[in-house]
PAGUDREN-505298 format. One record per residue: residue in three letters; x, y, z of N, C-alpha, C, O in turn. Coordinates in steps of 0.2 Angstrom, whole numbers, plus 5000, padded with zeros to 4 digits. Each point is the difference from the previous one (the first is absolute). Layout:
residues N
AlaXYZXYZXYZXYZ
...
This chain:
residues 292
Unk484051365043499649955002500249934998500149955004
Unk500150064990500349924999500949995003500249954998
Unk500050085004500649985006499649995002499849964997
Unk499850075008499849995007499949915001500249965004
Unk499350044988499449925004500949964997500349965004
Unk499950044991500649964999500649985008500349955002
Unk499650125001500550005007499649935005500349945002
Unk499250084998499449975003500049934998500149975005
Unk499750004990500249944996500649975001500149944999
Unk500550105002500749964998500049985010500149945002
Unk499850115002499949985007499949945002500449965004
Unk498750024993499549965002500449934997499849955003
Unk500650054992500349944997500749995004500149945002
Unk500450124999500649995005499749985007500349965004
Unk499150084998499949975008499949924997500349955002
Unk499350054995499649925002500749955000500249995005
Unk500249994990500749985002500049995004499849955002
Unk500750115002500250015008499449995006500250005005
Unk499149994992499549985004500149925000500149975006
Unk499950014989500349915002500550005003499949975005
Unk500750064995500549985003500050015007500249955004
Unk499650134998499950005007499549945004500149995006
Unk499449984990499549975001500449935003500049985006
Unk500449994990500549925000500650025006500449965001
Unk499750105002500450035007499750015006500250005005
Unk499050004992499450025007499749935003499850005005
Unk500249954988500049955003500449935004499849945001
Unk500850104999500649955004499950035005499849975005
Unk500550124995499850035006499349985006500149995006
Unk499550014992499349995003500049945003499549985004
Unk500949994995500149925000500449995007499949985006
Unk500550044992500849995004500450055003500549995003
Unk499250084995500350075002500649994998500350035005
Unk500049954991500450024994500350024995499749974995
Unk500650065003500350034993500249974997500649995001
Unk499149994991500449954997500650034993499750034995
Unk500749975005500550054997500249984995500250034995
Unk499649895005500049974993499550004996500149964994
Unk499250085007499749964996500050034993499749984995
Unk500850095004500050024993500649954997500150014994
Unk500049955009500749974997499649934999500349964996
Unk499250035007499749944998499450014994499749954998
Unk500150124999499650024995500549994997500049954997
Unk500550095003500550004992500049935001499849974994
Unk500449985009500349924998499349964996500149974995
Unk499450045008499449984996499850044994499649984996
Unk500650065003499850074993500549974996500050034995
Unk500449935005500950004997499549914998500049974995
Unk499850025010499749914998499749994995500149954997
Unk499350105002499750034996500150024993499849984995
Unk500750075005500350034993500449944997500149984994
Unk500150005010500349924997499749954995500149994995
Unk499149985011499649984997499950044994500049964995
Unk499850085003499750044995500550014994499849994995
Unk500950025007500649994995499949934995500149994994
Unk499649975012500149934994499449984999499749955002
Unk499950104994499349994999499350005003499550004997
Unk500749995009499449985004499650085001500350055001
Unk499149924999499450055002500250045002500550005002
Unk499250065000499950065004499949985007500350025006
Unk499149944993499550005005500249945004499749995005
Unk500649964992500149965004500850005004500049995006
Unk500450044989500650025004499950065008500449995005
Unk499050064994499750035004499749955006500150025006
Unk499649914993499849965006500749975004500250015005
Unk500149954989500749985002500250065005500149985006
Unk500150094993500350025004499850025008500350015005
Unk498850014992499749975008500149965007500050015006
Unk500149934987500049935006500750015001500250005006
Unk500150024991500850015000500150055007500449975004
Unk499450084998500250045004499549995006500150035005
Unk499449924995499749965004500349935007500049985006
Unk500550004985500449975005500650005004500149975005
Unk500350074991500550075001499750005007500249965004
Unk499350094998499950015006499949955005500450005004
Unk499249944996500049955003500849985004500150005006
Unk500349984988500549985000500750045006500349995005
Unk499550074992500250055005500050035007500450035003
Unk498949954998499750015006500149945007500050015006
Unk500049904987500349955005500649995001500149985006
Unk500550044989500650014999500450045002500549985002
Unk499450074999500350055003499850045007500350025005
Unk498949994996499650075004500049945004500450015005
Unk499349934996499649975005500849985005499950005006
Unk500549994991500849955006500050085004500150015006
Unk499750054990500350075007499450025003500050065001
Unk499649904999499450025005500349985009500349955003
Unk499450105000500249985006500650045002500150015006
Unk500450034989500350015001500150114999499450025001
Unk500950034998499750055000499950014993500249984995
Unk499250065007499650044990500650004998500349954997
Unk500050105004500450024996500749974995500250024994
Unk499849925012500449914994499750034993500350034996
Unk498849945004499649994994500350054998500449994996
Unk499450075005499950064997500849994993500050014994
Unk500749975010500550014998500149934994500349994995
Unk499349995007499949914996499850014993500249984995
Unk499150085007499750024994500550034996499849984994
Unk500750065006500250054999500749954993500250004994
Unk500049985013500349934995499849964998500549964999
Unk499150025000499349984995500050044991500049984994
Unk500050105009499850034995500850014995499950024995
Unk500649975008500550014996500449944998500550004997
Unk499349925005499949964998499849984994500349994995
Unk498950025007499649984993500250044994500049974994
Unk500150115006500550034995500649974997500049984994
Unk500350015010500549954995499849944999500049994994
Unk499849965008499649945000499850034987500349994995
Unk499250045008499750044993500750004996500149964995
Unk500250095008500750024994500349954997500250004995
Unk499949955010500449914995499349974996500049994994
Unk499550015009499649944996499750064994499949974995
Unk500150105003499750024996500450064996499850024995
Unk500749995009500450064996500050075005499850005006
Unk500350034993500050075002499850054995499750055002
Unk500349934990499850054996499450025002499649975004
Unk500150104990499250025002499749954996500349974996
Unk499150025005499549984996499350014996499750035004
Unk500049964993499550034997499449965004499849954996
Unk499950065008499449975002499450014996500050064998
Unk499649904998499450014996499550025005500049985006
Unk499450074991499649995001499149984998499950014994
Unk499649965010499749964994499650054995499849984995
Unk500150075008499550064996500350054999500650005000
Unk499150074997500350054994500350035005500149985006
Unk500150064990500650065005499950084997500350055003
Unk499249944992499850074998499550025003499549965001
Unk500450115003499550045002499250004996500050004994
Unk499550015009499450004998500050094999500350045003
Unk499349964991499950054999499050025000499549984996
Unk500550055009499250055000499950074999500150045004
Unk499549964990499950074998500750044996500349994995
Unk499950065009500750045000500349965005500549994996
Unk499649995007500349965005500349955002499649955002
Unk501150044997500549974998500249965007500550025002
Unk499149935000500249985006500849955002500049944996
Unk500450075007500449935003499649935001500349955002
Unk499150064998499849935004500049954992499950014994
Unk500349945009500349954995499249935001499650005005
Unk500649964991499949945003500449965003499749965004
Unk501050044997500449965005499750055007499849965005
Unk500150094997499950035003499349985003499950005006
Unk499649984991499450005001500149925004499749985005
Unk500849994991500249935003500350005007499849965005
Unk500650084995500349995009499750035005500149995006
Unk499350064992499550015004499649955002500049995006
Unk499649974990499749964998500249945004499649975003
Unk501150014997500349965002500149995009499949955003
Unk500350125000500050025005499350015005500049995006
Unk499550024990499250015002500049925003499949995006
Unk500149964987499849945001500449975008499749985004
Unk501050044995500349965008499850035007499849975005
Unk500250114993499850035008499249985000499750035005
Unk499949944991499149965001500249935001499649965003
Unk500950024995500049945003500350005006499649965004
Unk501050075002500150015004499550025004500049985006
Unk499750054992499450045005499449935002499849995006
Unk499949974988499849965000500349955006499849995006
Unk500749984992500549965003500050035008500249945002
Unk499750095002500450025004499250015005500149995006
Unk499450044991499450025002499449944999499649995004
Unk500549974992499549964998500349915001499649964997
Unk500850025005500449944999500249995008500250055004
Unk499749884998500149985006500850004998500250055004
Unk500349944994500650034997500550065004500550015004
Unk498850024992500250094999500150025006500550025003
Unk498749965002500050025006500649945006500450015004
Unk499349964993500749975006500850024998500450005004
Unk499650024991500850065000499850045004500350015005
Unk499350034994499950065004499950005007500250055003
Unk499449894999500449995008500649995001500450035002
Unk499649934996500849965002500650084999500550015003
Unk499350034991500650065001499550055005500150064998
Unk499649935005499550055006500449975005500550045001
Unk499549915003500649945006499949954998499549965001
Unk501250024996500349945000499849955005499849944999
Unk500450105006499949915007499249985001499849955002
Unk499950114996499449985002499849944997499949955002
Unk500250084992499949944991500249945002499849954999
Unk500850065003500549925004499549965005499949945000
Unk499950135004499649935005499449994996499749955002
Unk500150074995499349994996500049924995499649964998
Unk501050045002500149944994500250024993499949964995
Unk500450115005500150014993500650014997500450045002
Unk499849924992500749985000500450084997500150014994
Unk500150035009500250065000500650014994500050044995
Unk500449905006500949994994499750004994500450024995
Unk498849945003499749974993499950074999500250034995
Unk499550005009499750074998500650044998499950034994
Unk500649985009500250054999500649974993500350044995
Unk499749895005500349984994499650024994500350024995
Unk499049995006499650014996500050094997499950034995
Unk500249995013500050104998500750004993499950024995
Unk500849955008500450004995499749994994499950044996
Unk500049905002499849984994499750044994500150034995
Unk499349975011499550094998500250054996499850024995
Unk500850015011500350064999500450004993499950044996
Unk500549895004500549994993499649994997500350014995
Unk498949975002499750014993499850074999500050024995
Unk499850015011499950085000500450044995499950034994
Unk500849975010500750024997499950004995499950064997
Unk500149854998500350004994499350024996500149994994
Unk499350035007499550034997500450085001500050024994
Unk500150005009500450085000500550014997500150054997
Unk500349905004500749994994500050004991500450034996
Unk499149935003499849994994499650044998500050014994
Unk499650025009499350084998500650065001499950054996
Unk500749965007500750044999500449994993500350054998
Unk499749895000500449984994499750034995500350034996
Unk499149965004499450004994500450044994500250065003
Unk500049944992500350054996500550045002500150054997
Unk500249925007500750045000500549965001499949954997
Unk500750065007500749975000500149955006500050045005
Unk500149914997499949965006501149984999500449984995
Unk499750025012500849985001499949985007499450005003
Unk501249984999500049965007499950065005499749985006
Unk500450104994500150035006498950064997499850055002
Unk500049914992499550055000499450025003499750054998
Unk500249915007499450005005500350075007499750035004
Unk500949984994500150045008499550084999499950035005
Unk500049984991499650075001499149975001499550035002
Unk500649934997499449985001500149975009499750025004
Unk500649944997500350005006500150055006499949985006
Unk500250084992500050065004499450025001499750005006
Unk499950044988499350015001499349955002499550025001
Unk500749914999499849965002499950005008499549995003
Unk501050024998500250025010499650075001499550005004
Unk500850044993499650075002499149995000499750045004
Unk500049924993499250014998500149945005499550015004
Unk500849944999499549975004500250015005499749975005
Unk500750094998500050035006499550084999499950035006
Unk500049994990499650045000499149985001499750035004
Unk500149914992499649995003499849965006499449985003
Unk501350014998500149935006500049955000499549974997
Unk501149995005500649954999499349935002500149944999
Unk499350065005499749965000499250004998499549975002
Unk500550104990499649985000499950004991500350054997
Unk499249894999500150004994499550054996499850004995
Unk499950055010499650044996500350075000499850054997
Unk500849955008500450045002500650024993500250054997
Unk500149865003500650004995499550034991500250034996
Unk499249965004499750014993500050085001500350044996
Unk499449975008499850095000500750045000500050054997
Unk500849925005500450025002500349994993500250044997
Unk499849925002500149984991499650084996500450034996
Unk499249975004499750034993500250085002500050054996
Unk500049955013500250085002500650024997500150054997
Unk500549905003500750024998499950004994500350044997
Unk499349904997500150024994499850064996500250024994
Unk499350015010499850094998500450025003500250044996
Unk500149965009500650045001500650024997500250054999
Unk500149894998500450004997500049994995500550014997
Unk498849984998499950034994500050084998500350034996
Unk498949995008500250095002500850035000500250054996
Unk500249925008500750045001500450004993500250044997
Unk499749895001500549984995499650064993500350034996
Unk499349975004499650054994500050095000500150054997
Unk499749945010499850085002500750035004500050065004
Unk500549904995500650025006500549974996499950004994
Unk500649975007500749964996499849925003499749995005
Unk500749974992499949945002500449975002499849955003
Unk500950084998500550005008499650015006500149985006
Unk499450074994499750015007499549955002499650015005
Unk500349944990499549945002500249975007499650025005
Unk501049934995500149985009500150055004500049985005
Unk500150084994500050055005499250005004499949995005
Unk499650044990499250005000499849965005499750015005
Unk500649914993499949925002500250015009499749985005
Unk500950054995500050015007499950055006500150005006
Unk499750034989499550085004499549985003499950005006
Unk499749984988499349945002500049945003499649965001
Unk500950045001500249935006499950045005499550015004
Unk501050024996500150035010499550065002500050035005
Unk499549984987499250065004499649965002499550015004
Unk500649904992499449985005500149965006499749975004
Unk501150024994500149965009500050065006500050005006
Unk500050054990500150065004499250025004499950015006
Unk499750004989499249995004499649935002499549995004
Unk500949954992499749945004500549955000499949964996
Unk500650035009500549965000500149944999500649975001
Unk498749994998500049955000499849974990499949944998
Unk500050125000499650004994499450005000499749995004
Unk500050034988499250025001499649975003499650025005
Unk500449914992499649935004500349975002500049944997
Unk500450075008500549955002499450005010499850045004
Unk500249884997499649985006500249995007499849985005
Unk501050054992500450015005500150075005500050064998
Unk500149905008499950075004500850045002500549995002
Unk499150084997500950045001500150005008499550025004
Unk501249974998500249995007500450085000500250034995
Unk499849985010500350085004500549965004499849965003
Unk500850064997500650005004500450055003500549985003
């Protein structure tokens, strides 16, 4: 029983991670039907901003804001800087843009910060809670990035449902032209999904770091399972990327315990193609499947 709820617990913590991440990919996508390739290389560069601050003293919690607004503007920057000059032109430019974006910003990292590992702090314990006989993995960092993750996908929901904001993204990524003739300035918007997106990230970057080894290439596994959970629960929907988040990290917790831990991305990609295989679009994706 106690592997079981520990299996369980360790899931509910690796999903919610890969739930932000896929969440800060759902919301570029939703925007712009885009894939952004960099945004794991834009978490590490704001997570790297972060440990920095923190190296020379500063707060937890403030270096923590810094790296938000950091990866806020990162996205901004990047979206008027690079995405907006190949609009007009095929997806697929962006798509390659992003790409070299994401291996950019890697080196970019590697001169300004090093290449060694590093020790990322984090602000709470790291020993399990013990109940009764029962020796749990759940930690307080743990209870932290839950906790963490809770708070954004309630403000997102908020944001999006309750905010003349929220909803005017949600038309404008519903039809664009329409919003154009409406009077609505579509480029702010979509400047604004980026920005979004890169505080998202570097909230997932940094609840990734929490207690472990942060280097220039260390977001890519979270990068991959990132992708998988937001096309499982679907690339345009952000209840979709949370549920698809927390599905893979039971999954790949279950494997890694009750099976070997080489056969984690294997598991990851089983469960990719059973459910584009029964819904192709993903679980809650709003999109309709075409027959050819």
């Amino acid at each position: 029983m106690q592997q079981f709820i520990n299996v369980v617990l360790n899931g509910i913590i690796e999903g919610a991670v890969i739930a932000a991440f896929a969440l800060a990919l759902v919301l570029i996508f939703r925007s712009t039907r885009i894939i952004n390739f960099a945004q794991g290389s834009q978490a590490m560069f704001t997570t790297l901003i972060a440990l920095t601050l923190i190296s020379n003293d500063v707060p937890y919690w403030i270096a923590f804001v810094v790296a938000i607004a950091a990866g806020f503007l990162l996205g901004a920057i990047l979206e008027r800087g690079v995405i907006r000059p190949l609009e007009g032109g095929l997806e697929l430019n962006i798509v390659i843009a992003t790409l070299g974006l994401y291996v950019a910003i890697q080196a970019l990292a590697a001169i300004l910060f090093g290449s060694e590992f590093r020790s990322f702090p984090s602000p709470a314990g790291l020993s399990g809670f013990q109940i009764g006989d029962l020796n749990l993995i759940l930690t307080p960092t743990s209870l932290y990035i839950f906790g963490t993750v809770a708070v954004v996908v309630i403000a997102l929901t908020l944001l999006f449902r309750k905010t003349n904001l929220g909803l005017t993204m949600r038309a404008a990524a519903f039809d664009g032209e329409v919003s154009r003739l409406l009077g609505v300035k579509v480029s702010h918007l979509l400047t604004f999904g980026w920005a979004l997106a890169g505080a998202v990230g570097s909230v997932a970057g940094i609840l990734a770091a929490n207690g472990g080894l942060v280097y220039p290439a260390y977001m890519e596994v979270f990068i991959v399972f990132g992708f998988i959970a937001a096309v499982i629960g679907g690339l345009d929907s952000p209840v979709g990327a949370v549920v698809g988040g927390l599905l893979l990290g039971l999954v790949n917790s279950a494997v890694s315990n009750y099976g070997a831990p080489g056969l984690v991305n294997i598991a990851a990609f089983v469960l990719l193609i059973a459910v584009l295989l029964l819904k192709p679009g993903g679980l809650f994706s709003s999109m309709k499947e075409r027959r050819v």
